[in-house]
N, C-alpha and C positions, 0 to 999 in steps of 0.2 A: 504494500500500500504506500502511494506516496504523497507528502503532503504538499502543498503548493505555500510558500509565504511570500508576499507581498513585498516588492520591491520597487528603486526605483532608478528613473536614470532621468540627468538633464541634455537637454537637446532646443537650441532655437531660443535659448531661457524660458523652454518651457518643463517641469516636472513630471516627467509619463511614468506611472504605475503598471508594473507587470508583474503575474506570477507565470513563472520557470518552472517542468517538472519531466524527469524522466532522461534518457539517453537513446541516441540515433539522430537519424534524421531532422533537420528543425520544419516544425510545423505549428503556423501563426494563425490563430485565430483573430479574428475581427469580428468586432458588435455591430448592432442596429443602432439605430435612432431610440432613445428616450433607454436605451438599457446600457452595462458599463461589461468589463470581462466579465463580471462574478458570472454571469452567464454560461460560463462554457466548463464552470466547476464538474460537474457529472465526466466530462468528457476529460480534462483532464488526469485524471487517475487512470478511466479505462486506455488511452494511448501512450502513458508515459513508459510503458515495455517497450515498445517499438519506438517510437517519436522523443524527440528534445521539444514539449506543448510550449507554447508560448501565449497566454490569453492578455492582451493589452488593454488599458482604458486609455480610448484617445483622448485627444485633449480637451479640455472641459466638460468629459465625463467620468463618474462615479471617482479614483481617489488621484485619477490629473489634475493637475493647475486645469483653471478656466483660461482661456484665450485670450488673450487681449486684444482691446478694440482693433489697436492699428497691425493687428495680428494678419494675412496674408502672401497669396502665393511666391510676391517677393524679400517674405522674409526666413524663407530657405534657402533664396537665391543666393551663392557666395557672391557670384560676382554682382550682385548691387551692394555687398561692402564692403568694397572699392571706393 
């Protein structure tokens, strides 16, 4: 049985929550709209034999940073920090 704990990493200055579980292959899960990872909890244990699960809360949901307003596609951009 494996257990998942909640972690996290910064990226963009923003704080994304992920739980990590298992060994193999990496396989990421992604949520919907109005729901965060904890969602993909069930499926986590059953693939962590086979798979490295990854279930993420994107940003400004469930234990991510919110967004910020002036938050957008060019603030991934490297080259607009120039």
């Amino acid at each position: 049985m494996y257990v998942a704990t909640v972690e996290t990493v910064r990226a963009y200055g923003l704080e994304l929550a992920y739980q990590r579980v298992g060994e193999g292959p990496p396989l990421v899960f992604v949520h919907g709209a109005a729901v965060d990872g904890r969602m993909w909890e069930p499926q986590l244990g059953d693939l962590a034999d086979e798979f490295t699960v990854v279930a993420w809360d994107e940003p400004g949901a469930g234990r991510s940073s919110d967004v910020p307003v002036d938050f957008g596609p060019r603030s991934t951009d490297t080259a607009s920090r120039r």
